[in-house]
C-alpha positions in Angstrom: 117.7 -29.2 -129.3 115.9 -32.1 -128.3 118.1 -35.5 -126.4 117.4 -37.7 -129.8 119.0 -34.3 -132.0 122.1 -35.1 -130.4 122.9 -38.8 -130.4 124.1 -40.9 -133.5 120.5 -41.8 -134.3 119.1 -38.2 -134.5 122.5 -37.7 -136.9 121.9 -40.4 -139.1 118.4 -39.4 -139.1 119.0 -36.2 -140.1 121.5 -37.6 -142.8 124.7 -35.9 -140.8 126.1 -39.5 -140.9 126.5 -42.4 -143.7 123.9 -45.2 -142.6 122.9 -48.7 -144.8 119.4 -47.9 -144.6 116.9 -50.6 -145.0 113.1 -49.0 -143.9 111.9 -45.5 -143.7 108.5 -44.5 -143.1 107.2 -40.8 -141.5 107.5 -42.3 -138.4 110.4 -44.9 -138.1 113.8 -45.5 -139.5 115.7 -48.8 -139.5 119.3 -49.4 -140.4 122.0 -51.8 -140.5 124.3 -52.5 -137.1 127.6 -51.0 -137.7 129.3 -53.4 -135.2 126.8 -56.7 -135.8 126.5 -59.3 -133.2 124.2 -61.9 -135.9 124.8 -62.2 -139.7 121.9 -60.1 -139.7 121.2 -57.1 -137.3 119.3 -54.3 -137.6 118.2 -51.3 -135.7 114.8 -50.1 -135.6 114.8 -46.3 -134.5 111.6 -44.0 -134.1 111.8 -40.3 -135.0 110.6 -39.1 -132.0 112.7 -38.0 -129.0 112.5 -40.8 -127.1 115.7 -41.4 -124.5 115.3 -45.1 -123.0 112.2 -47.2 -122.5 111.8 -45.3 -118.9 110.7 -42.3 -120.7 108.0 -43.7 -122.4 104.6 -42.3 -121.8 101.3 -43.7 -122.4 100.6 -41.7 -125.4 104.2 -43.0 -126.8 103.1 -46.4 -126.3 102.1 -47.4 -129.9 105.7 -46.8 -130.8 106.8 -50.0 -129.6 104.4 -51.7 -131.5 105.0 -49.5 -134.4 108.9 -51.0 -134.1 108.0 -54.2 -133.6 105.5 -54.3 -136.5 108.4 -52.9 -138.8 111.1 -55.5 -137.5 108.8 -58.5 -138.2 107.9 -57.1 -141.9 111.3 -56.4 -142.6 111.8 -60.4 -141.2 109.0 -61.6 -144.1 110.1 -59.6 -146.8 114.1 -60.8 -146.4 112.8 -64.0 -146.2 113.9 -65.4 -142.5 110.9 -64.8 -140.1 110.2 -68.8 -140.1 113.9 -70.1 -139.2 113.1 -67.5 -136.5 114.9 -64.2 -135.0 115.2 -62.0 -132.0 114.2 -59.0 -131.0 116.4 -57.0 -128.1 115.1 -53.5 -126.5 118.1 -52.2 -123.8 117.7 -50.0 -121.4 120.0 -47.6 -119.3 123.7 -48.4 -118.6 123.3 -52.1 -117.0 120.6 -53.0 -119.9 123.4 -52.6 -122.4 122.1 -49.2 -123.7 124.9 -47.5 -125.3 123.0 -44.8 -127.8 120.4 -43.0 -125.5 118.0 -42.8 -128.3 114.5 -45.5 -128.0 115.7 -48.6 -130.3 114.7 -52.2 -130.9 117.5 -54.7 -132.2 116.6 -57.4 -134.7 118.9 -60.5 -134.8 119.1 -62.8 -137.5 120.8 -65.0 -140.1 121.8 -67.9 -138.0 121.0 -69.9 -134.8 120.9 -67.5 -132.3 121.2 -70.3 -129.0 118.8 -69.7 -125.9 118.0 -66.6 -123.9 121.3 -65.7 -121.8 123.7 -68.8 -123.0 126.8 -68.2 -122.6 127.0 -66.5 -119.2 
């Protein structure tokens, strides 16, 4: 069993868990935040195996623009890519990764303040 078969993503990929899914393609999957931090948040999660951003290999590199790609469609067709929104990769424990499973976070749905306010 590969790492992503035994996070929450590979379950919700598999269908083993409820998910508000919004995208699906062969490659990608993108679902609604259970616990949002915008009005709108989203997760964008490849189907490959892919643990943090430090495991990415060369020949995985399209993926991130695959995600990225997907995130800013999903922006246009729900209407908000020109008031603007965010997109968040974490990595590892002090990046604020909590499911060890490649993702990209897309924030939304109101003003979102500058880069790091707050701390």
């Amino acid at each position: 069993m590969t790492q992503t078969d035994t996070t929450l993503f590979g379950r919700i990929i598999r269908r083993e868990l409820p998910a508000d899914i919004v995208y699906e393609d062969d490659e990608l999957i993108a679902f609604r935040d259970i616990a949002p931090q915008a009005p709108v948040h989203v997760l964008f999660v490849p189907k490959t195996p892919i643990a943090t951003l430090n495991e990415l290999t060369p020949e995985q590199a399209p993926v991130i623009g695959r995600l990225a790609l997907a995130a800013a469609n999903y922006a246009k067709e729900q209407g908000f890519a020109e008031a603007g929104y965010r997109i968040v990769m974490n990595c590892n424990d002090n990046g604020g990764q909590t499911v060890f499973q490649l993702h990209l976070h897309l924030l939304a749905g109101a003003p979102l303040g500058g880069f790091g306010e707050g701390r």
